[in-house]
C-alpha positions as CSV (number, residue, x, y, z in Angstrom):
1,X,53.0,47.8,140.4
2,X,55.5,46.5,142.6
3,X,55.2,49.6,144.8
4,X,51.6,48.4,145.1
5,X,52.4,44.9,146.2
6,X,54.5,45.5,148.8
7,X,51.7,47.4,150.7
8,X,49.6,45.0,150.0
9,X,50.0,43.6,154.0
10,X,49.7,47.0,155.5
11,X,46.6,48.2,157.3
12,X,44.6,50.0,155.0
13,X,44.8,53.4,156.2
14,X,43.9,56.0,154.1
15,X,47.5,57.4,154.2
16,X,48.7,53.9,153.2
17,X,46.1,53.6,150.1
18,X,47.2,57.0,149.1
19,X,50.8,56.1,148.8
20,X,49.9,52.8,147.2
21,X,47.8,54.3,144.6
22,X,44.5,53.7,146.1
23,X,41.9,56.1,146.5
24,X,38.9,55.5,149.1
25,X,35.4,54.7,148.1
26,X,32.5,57.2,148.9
27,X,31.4,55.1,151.9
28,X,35.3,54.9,153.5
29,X,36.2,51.5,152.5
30,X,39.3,50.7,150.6
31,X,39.5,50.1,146.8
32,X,40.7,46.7,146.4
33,X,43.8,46.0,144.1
34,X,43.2,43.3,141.4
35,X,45.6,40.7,143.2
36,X,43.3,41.2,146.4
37,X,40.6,39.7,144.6
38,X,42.2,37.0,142.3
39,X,41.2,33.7,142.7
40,X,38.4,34.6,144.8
41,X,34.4,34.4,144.1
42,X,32.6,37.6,144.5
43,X,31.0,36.3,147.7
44,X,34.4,35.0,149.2
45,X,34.9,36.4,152.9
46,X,31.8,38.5,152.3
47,X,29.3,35.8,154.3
48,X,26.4,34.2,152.4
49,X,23.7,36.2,151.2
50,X,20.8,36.6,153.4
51,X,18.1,38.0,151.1
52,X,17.3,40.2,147.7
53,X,18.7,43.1,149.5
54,X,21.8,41.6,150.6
55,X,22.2,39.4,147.1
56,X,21.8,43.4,145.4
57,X,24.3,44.9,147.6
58,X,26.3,42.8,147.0
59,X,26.2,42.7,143.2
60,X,26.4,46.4,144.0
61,X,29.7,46.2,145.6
62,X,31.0,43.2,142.6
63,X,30.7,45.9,140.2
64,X,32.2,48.6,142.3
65,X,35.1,46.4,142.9
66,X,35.1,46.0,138.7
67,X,35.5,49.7,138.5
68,X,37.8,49.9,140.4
69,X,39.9,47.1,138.8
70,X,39.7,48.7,135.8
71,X,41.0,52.2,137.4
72,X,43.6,50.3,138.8
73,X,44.7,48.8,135.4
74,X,44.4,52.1,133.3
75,X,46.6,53.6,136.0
76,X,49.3,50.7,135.9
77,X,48.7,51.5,131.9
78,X,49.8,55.2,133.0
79,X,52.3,55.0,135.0
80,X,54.0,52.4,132.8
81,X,53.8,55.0,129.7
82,X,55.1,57.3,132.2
83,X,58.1,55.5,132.7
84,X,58.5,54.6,129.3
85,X,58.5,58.2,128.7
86,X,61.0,59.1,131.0
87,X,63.0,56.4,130.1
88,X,63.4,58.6,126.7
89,X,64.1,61.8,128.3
90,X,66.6,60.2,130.3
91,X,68.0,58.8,127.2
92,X,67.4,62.0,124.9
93,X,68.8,63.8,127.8
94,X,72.1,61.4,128.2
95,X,72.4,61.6,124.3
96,X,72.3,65.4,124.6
97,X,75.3,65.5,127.5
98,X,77.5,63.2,125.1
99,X,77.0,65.5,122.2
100,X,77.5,69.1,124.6
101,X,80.7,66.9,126.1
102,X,81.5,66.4,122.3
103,X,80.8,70.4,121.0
104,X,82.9,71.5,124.4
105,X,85.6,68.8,123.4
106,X,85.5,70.4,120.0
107,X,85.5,73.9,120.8
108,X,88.4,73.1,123.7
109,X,90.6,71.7,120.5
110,X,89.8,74.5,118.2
111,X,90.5,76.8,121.0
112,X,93.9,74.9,121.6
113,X,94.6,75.0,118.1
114,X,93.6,78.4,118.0
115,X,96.0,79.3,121.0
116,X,98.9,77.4,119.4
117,X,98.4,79.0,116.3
118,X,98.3,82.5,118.3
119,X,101.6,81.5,120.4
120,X,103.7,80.2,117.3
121,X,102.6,83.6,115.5
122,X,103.4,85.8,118.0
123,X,107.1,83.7,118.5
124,X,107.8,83.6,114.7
125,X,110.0,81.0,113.0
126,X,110.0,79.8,109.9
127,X,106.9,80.6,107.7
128,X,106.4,77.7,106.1
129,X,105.7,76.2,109.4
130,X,103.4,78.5,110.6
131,X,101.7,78.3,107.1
132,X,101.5,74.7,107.9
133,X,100.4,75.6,111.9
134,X,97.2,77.6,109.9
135,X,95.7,74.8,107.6
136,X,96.4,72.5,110.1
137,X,94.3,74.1,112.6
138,X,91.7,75.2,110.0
139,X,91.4,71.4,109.2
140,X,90.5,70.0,113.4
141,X,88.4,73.3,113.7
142,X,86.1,72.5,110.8
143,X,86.2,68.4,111.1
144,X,87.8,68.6,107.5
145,X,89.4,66.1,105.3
146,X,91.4,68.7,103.7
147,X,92.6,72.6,104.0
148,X,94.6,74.6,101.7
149,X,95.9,78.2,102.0
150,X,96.8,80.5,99.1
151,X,98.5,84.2,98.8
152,X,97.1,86.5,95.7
153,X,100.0,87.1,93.9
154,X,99.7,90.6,92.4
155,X,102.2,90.4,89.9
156,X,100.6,87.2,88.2
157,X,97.5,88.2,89.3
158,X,97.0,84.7,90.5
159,X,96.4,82.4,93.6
160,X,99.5,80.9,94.8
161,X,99.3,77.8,97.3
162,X,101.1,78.4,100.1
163,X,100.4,75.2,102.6
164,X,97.9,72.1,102.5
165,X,96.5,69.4,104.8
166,X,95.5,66.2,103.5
167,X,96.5,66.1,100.3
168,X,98.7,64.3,98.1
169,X,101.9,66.0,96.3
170,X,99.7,65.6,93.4
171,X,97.1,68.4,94.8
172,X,99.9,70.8,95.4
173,X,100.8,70.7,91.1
174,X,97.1,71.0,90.5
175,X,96.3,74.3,92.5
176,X,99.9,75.5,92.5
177,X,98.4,78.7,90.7
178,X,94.7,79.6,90.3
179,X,94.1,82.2,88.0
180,X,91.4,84.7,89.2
181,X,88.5,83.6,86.4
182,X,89.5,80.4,87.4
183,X,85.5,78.7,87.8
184,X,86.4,77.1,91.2
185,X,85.3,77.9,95.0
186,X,88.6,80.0,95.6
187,X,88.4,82.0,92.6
188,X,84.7,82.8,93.5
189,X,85.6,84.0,96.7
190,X,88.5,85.5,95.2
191,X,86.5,87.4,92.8
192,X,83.5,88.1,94.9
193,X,85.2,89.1,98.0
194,X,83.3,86.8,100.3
195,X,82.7,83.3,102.1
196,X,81.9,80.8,99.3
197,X,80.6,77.1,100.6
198,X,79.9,74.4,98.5
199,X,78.3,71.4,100.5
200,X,78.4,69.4,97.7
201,X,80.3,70.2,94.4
202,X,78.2,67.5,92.1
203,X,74.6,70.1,92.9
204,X,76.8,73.1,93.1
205,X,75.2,76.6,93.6
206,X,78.1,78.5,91.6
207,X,80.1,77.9,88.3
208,X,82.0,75.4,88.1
209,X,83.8,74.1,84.8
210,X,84.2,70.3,83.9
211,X,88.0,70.9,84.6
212,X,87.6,71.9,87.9
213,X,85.1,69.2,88.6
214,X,87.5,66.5,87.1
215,X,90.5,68.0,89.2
216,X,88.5,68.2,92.4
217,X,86.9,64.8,92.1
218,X,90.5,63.2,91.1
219,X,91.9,64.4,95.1
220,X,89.0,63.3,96.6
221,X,86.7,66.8,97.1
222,X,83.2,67.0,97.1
223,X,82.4,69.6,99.8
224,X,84.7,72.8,100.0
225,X,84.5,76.2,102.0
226,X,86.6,79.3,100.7
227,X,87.0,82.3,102.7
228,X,88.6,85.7,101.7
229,X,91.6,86.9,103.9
230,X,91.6,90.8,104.3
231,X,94.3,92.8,106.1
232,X,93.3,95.1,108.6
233,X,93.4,97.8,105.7
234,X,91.1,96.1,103.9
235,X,93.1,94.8,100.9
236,X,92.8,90.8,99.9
237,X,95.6,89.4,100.6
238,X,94.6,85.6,100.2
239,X,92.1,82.6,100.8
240,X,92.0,79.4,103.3
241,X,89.9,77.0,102.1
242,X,88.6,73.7,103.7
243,X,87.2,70.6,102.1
244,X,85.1,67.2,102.9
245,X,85.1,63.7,101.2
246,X,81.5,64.0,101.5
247,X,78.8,66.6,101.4
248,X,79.2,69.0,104.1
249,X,78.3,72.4,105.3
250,X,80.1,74.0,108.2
251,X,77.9,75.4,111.2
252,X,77.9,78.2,112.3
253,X,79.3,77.8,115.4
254,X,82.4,76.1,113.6
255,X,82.5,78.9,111.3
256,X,82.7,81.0,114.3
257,X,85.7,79.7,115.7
258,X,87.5,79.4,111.6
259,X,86.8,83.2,111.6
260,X,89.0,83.7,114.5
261,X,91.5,81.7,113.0
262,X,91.2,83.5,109.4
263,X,91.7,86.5,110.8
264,X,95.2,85.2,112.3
265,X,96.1,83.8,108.6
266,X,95.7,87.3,107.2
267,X,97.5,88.8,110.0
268,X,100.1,86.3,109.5
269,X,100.5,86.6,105.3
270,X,100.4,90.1,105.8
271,X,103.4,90.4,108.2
272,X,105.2,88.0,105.9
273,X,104.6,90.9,103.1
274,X,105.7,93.6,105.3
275,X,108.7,91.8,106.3
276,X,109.7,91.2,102.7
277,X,108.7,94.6,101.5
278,X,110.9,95.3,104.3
279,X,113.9,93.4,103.8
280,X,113.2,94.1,99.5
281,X,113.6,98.3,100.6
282,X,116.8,97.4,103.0
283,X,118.5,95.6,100.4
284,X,117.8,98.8,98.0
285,X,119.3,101.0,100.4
286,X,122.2,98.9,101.2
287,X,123.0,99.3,97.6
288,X,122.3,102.4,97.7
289,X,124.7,103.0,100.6
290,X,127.4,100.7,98.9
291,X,127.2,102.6,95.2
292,X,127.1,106.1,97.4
293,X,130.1,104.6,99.5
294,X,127.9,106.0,102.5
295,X,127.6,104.5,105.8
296,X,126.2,104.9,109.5
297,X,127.0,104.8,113.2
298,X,124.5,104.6,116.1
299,X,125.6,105.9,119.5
300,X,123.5,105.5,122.6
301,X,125.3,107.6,125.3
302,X,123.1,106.4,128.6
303,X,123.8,102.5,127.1
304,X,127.5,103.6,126.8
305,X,127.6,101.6,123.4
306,X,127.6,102.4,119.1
307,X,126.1,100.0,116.3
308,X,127.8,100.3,113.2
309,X,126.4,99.6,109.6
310,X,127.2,96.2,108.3
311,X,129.6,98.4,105.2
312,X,131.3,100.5,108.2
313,X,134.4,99.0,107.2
314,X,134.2,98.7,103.6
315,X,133.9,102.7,103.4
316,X,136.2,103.6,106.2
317,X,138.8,101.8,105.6
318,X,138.9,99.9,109.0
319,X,136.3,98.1,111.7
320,X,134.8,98.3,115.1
321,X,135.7,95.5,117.1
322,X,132.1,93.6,117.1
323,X,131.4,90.0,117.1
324,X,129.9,90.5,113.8
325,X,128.6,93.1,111.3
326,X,126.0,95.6,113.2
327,X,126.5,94.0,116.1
328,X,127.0,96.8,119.3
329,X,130.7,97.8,120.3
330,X,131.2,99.4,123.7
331,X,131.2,103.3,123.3
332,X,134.6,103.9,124.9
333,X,136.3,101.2,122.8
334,X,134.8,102.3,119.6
335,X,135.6,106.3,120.7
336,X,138.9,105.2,121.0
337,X,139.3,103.4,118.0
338,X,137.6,106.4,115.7
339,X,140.0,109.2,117.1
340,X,142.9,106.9,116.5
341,X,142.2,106.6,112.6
342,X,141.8,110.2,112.4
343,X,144.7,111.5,110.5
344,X,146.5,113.0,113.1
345,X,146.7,117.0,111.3
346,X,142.9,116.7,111.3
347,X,142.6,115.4,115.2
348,X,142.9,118.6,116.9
349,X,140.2,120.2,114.6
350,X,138.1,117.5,114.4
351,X,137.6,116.4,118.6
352,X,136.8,120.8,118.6
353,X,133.7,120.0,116.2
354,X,132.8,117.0,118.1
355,X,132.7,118.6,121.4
356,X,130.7,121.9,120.2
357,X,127.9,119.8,118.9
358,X,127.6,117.2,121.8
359,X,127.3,120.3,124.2
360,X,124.1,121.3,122.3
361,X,123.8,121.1,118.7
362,X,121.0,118.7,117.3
363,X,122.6,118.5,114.0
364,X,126.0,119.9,112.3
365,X,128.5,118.4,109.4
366,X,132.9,117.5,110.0
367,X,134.5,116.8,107.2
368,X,138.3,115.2,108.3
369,X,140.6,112.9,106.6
370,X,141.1,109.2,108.1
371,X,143.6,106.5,107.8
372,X,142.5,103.0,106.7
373,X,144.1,99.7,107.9
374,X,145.2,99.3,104.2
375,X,146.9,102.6,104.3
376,X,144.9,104.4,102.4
377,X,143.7,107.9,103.2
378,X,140.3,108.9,102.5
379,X,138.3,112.0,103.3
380,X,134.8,111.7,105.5
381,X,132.0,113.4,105.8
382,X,130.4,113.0,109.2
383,X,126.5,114.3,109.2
384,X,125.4,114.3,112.6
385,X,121.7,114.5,114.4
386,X,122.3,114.7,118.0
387,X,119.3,113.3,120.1
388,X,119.1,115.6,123.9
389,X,117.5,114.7,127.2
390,X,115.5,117.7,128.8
391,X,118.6,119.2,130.7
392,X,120.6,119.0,127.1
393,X,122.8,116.1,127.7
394,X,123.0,114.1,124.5
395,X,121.2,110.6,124.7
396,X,121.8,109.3,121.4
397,X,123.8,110.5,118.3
398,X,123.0,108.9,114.8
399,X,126.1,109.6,112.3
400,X,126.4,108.9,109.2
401,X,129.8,108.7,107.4
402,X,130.4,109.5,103.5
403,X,133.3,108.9,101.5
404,X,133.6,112.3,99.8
405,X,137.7,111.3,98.8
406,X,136.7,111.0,95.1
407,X,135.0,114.1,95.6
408,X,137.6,115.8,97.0
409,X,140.1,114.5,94.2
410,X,137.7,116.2,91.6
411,X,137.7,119.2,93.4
412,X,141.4,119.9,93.6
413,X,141.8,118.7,89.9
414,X,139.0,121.5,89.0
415,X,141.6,124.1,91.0
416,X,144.2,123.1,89.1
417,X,142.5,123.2,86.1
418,X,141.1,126.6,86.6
419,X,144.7,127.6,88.1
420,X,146.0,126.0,84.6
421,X,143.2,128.1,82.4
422,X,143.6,131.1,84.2
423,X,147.7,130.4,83.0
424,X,147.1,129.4,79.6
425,X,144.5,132.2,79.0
426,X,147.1,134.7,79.7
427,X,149.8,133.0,77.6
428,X,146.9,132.9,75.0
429,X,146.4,136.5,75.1
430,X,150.5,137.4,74.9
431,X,150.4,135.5,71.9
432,X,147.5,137.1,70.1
433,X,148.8,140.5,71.9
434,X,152.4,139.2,70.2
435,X,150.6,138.5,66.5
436,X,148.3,141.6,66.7
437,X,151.6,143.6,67.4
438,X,154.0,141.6,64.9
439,X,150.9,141.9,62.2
440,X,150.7,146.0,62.4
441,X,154.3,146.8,61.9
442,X,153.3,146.3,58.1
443,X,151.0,146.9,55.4
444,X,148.0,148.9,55.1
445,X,145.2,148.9,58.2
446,X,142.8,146.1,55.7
447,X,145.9,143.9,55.2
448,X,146.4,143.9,59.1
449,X,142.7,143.2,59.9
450,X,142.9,140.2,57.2
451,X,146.4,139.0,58.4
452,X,145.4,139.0,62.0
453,X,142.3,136.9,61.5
454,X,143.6,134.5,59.8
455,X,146.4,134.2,62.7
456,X,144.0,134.0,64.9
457,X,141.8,131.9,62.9
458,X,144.6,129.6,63.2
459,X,145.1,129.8,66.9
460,X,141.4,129.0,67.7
461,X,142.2,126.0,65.4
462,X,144.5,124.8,67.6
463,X,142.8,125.7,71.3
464,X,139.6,123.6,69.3
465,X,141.7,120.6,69.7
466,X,142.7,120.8,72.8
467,X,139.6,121.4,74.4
468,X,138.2,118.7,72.1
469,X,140.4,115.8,73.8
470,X,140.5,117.6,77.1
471,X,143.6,119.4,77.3
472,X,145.8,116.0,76.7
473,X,147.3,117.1,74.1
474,X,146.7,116.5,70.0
475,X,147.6,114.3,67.5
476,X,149.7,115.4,64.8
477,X,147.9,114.4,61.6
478,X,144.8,116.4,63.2
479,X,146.8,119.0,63.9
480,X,148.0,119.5,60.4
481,X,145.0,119.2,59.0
482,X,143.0,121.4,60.9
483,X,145.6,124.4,60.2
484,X,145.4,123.5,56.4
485,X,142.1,123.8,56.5
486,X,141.4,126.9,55.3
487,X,143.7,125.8,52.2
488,X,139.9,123.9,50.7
489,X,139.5,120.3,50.8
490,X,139.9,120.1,46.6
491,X,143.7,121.5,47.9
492,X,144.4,119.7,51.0
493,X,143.5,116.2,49.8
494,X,144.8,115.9,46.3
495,X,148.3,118.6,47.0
496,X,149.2,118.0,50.3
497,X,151.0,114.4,51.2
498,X,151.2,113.8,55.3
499,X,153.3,110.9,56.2
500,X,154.0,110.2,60.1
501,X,153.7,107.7,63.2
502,X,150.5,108.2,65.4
503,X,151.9,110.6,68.3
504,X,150.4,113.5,70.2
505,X,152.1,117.1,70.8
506,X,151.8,118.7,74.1
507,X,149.4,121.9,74.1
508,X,152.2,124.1,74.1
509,X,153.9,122.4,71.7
510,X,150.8,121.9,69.4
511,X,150.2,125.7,69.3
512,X,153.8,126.4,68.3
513,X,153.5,123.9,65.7
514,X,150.0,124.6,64.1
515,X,150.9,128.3,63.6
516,X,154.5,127.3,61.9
517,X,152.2,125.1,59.6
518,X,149.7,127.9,59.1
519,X,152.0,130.5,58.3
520,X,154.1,127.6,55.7
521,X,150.3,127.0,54.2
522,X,149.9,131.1,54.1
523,X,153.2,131.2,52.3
524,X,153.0,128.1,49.6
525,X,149.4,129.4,48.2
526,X,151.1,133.1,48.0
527,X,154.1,132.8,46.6
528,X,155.5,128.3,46.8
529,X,154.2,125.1,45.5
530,X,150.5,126.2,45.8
531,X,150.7,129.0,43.9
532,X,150.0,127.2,40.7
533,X,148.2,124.4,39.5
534,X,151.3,121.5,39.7
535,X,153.3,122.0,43.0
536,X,153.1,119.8,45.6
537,X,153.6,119.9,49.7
538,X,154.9,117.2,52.1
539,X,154.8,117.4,55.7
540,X,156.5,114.7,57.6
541,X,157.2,113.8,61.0
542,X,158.9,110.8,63.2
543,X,161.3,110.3,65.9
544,X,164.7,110.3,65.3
545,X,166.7,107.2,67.2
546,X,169.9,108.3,69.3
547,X,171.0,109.0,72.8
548,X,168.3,111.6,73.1
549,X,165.5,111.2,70.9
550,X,164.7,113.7,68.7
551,X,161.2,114.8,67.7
552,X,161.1,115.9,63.8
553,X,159.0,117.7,61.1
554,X,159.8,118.4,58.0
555,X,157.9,120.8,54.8
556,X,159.0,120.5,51.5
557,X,157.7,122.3,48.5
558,X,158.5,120.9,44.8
559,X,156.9,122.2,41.4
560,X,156.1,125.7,42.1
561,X,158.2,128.4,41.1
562,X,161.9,129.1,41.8
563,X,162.3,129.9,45.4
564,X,164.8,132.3,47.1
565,X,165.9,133.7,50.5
566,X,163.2,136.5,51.4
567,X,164.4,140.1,50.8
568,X,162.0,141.1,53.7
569,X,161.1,139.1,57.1
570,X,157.7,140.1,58.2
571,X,155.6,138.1,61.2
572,X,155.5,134.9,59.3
573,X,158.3,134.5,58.9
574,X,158.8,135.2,63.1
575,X,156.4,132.8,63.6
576,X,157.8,129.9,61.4
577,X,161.5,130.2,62.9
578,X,161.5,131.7,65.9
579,X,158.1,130.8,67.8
580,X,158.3,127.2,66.6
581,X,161.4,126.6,67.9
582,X,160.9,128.8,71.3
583,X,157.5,126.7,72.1
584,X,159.3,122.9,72.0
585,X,162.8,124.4,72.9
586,X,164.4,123.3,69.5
587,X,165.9,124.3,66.3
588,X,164.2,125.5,63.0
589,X,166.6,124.8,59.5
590,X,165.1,126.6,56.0
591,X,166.6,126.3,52.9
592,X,165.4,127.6,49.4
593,X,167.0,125.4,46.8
594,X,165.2,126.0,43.3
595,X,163.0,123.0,43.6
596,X,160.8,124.5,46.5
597,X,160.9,125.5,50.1
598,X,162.5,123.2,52.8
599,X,161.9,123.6,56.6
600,X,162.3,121.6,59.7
601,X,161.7,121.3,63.0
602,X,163.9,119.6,65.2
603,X,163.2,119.4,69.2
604,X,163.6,116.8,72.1
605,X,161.2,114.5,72.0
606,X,159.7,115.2,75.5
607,X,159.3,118.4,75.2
608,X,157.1,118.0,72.2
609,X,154.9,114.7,72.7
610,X,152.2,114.3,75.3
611,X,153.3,112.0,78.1
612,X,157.1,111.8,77.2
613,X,159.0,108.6,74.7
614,X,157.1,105.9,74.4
615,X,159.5,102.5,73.5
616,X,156.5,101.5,71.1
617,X,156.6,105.0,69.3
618,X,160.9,104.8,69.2
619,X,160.5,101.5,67.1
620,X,158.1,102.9,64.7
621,X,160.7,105.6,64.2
622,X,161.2,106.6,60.5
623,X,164.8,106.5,60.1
C-alpha cells in the first residue's frame, strides 16, 4: 500500500493510476484511494448541492466512491496474500538450496571417500587398513552410527568379522563368527543372496531370535542394512553391513553411492584371497622345489641381467652375488660366476651345449658336474626353454637347475651291482658246473640227480640269504640253520646245539661255509651222530684273540656210531675240506676219534666276516 501512497501527489494520469493500482471510472475520472477520502464528508470539495438532481448525483458518486474503496481494500487483501505467499516460496525455495547444498555436500564426501577408498586400493598396504578404509567410508556414505564387514569363511562355513566402525571391543566378541542359520540381518542376506534392510529391528520384517535382539540392542542397533559382496565370478565372498541408533532406511540415492563402494569391498576381499591362494600355492612349490632339491634361473638377455630362485644356493652349492634372495644379478657377473663353478672337465662340453641352444633351440637338457663353495661336487641338470625375438636372437632363457647327484650315485651303484651280479652269476654257475661234475664221477644216474639237488638245494639256501639282507653278507646262526634245514625241525632243534657270537660272513665266505655244513649234515644223518636216535651235533664259532685274528668253526659229533677215516673220498668230502678252506683262504682239520666226527675251520678273520674285525666282536671272543 505504500507503493500507492507515494503516488498519491502525482497528477492522476491514467498511466500514473495504472501503476498505483487504480483503474479509471466509466466516465474518465479517477478512482479515489481510501486515504483520499478519510476524514472528509461526502460533499467535501464537491460544492453544495444545488437541487434533487445534484443531491442524487451526488449520492451517485458516494456510492461509487464506496465501491471503489472496497475494490481498493480486497486488492490490498490480495496483494498482501500475495506476498505472504511468496514469502513461503522464497522460504520453501531457500530451505530447498540448503538441503541440495547439503545432498551435494553429501554426495562430494561419499565421492571423496569413495575416491580414497579407490586410491588406497589400487596402492595396497596393509589389509587391515584398507578393511578399516571400507567400513569407514560405508559409515559417512550412509550417515551411519555403525558399519561392519565380514568374509564367509568356507571352511567353517561361517561369517568372519573382518573390520567395524563405531563399535565397542565388546561388538567385535559378539559377531566374531556368524554362523550361516544365524536369525540376524547378515545371515539373511547371507542366505538369501541379497540386500536385507531392517529400518527398525523392534517391527522387524524378517526372523530374528531373542538372542540376536538382546545382542543387537546391548551395542546400541536398532536400524541395520546388510548387503551381499559377490566377486566378479559371481561367488559370495562376504557382507558389509551398516547400522543406525534409531530407525532408519537408507535412500536410494545413498544406496547408490554404498553400491559403488560394495562393489570395491568385494573387489578388495577377493584380491586378498587370490593373493593368499597365491602365496598358500608358492609356499607348496617352494617345498616342493626344496624336497626335489630343484631350483630356477631367469635370464633376460636385452635387460643384460638373471633372477635367481630364493634356494639357488641351497641346491648349487654356491650364490649369485644379489643384495638378497631373488633379487636381479647383472648377466655378465652372474655368466661369469656360473662357468667358474663348472667343474673344469665338464667346461669345455658344457659352454658347446650352451652355445648350440642360444643360437636357436627353444628348449634342450645339460647335465654337468659343479663345484660348491663347501667343496662339494654335485651333478646338475639344466632344463632350458629359450624365449627368441623374430630374427632368432634369444630374449630371455628360463633354466631350471636339478640336483640329480643322488641320482647319479644310485645309478653307478646299480652298474656296479649289475657288474657284481653278472660276476657272481658266473662264479655261481662254476660252482654248480663244479658240483654237477664232482656229483657224476659216482653212483648210479638216480643217485646223481638226488645228490645234485640237494647240493644245489643247499646253494640256493645260501644265495636266499644274501639276497634277503641285500648282498651284505649273512649271519652265522642263520646260515647254519638254513643249510640244516632240510635235516626237520623235530632234528634240528632238539639234536643240534649252535653256540656263537653274533657276526656276519662275507657272501663268498657264507657260500663256502653253508655247503661245508650241508655236506657235514648230509654225512651225520648217513652214516655220524644222526644216524640213530642218541647222537648229538655241535657247531660252534668265535674269534680267536692273537696278532691276527682268527675266524673259527668247529663240528663235533658224539653218540653215534664209531667213526673212522673214509676208505673212499667222493664230492663231499671235496666240498667239506677243500672248498671251505679255498672260499675264506684258510685251513680245514678232521679227525675221527671213536666218539664222533671232529672238523674245523680255521681262516683270517677278514676274509670271512662282512666289514672286517670289529673291537666289540674281539672282546666277545670265546677263548
Amino acid at each position: 500500500m505504500n507503493y500507492v501512497r507515494d503516488r498519491a501527489n502525482q497528477p492522476a494520469t491514467p498511466s500514473n493510476l495504472d501503476r498505483a493500482g487504480m483503474t479509471s471510472r466509466n466516465d474518465g475520472g479517477p478512482i479515489r484511494q481510501p486515504e483520499q477520502l478519510a476524514g472528509r464528508s461526502a460533499f467535501q470539495g464537491v460544492g453544495a448541492p444545488s437541487g434533487d438532481a445534484e443531491l442524487a448525483q451526488r449520492a451517485a458518486e458516494l456510492r461509487q466512491i464506496n465501491a471503489e474503496v472496497r475494490e481498493s481494500r480486497r486488492a490490498a487483501l490480495n496483494l498482501m496474500e500475495d506476498a505472504v505467499q511468496s514469502r513461503k516460496a522464497v522460504e520453501a525455495l531457500n530451505t530447498a538450496l540448503a538441503e541440495s547444498r547439503d545432498s551435494l555436500a553429501r554426495e562430494l564426501a561419499a565421492t571423496q571417500q569413495l575416491q580414497t577408498a579407490s586410491a588406497s586400493l589400487v596402492q595396497g598396504g596393509d589389509t587391515g587398513a584398507l578393511y578399516q578404509q571400507i567400513v569407514d567410508a560405508a559409515a559417512a556414505i550412509l550417515r551411519s552410527d555403525y558399519a561392519s564387514m565380514q568374509t564367509v569363511d568356507e571352511s567353517k562355513d561361517v561369517l568372519r568379522l573382518l573390520a567395524y566402525h563405531g563399535f565397542d571391543p565388546a561388538f567385535g566378541k559378539i559377531f566374531e563368527f556368524v554362523g550361516r542359520d544365524a536369525e540376524t540381518a547378515c545371515g539373511a542376506a547371507w542366505r538369501d543372496g541379497r540386500r536385507v534392510i531392517v529400518p527398525d529391528i523392534e517391527v522387524s520384517g524378517i526372523d530374528i531370535s531373542a538372542r540376536a535382539l538382546d545382542d543387537q540392542r546391548r551395542v546400541g542397533i536398532r536400524a541395520v542394512q546388510s548387503t551381499p559382496l559377490f566377486s566378479r565370478a559371481g561367488r559370495l565372498l562376504g557382507i558389509i553391513s551398516t547400522h543406525w541408533r534409531a530407525p532408519h532406511a537408507p535412500t536410494e540415492i545413498d544406496l547408490r553411492q554404498f553400491d559403488i563402494l560394495a562393489r570395491q569391498a568385494a573387489d578388495l576381499i577377493d584380491r586378498v584371497e587370490s593373493v593368499q591362494r597365491l602365496r598358500a600355492a608358492e609356499h607348496r612349490l617352494r617345498l616342493a622345489a626344496d624336497a626335489a632339491h630343484l631350483t630356477y634361473i631367469d635370464a633376460d638377455f636385452s635387460r643384460r641381467c638373471i633372477r635367481s630362485g630364493e634356494n639357488f644356493a641351497t641346491v648349487m652349492g654356491y650364490a649369485l652375488p644379489t643384495p638378497s634372495p631373488g633379487q636381479e644379478v647383472d648377466l655378465s657377473v652372474a655368466a661369469s660366476i656360473l662357468r667358474r663353478h663348472v667343474v673344469s672337465n665338464d667346461r669345455t662340453k658344457t659352454r658347446a651345449a650352451v652355445m648350440e641352444l642360444l643360437r636357436g633351440k627353444p628348449s634342450g637338457k645339460i647335465e654337468c658336474r659343479v663345484l660348491g663353495d663347501d667343496g662339494m661336487e654335485r651333478w646338475i641338470e639344466s632344463i632350458w626353454s629359450i624365449e627368441t625375438a623374430h630374427d632368432g636372437s634369444p630374449v630371455s632363457a628360463f633354466v631350471t637347475g636339478l640336483d640329480i647327484t643322488e641320482r647319479k650315485r644310485t645309478e653307478e651303484q646299480i652298474r656296479l651291482l649289475m657288474s657284481e651280479v653278472n660276476h657272481r652269476s658266473k662264479n655261481l654257475l662254476n660252482v654248480v658246473q663244479a658240483i654237477a661234475r664232482l656229483t657224476a664221477r659216482g653212483g648210479d644216474p638216480a643217485t646223481f640227480v638226488e645228490r645234485l639237488s640237494q647240493r644245489i638245494d643247499s646253494l640256493a639256501a645260501s644265495q636266499d640269504l644274501l639276497v634277503k639282507n641285500d648282498w651284505r653278507g649273512i649271519d652265522m646262526r642263520e646260515l647254519a640253520k638254513a643249510q640244516l634245514a632240510h635235516l626237520g625241525d623235530s632234528i634240528a632243534q632238539s639234536r643240534v646245539q649252535m653256540e656263537g657270537l653274533s657276526v656276519r660272513l662275507t657272501p663268498a665266505a657264507a657260500q663256502g661255509v653253508g655247503m661245508a655244513l650241508h655236506e657235514l649234515a648230509t654225512n651225520a644223518v648217513k652214516y655220524g651222530a644222526l644216524s640213530n636216535a642218541r647222537g648229538l651235533v655241535r657247531i660252534t664259532w668265535r674269534i680267536a684273540r692273537s696278532d691276527q685274528p682268527t675266524f673259527l668253526v668247529e663240528w663235533r659229533e658224539r653218540g653215534g656210531p664209531k667213526t673212522g677215516p673214509p676208505t673212499h673220498k667222493g664230492f663231499g668230502h671235496t666240498v667239506i675240506e677243500r672248498m671251505a678252506s679255498s672260499s675264506v683262504r684258510g685251513t680245514v682239520e678232521m679227525k675221527y676219534p671213536p666218539s664222533g666226527l671232529w672238523w674245523r675251520l680255521s681262516a683270517p678273520a677278514e676274509n670271512v666276516l662282512e666289514g672286517g674285525v670289529r673291537s666289540k666282536t674281539a672282546e666277545l671272543s670265546i677263548p
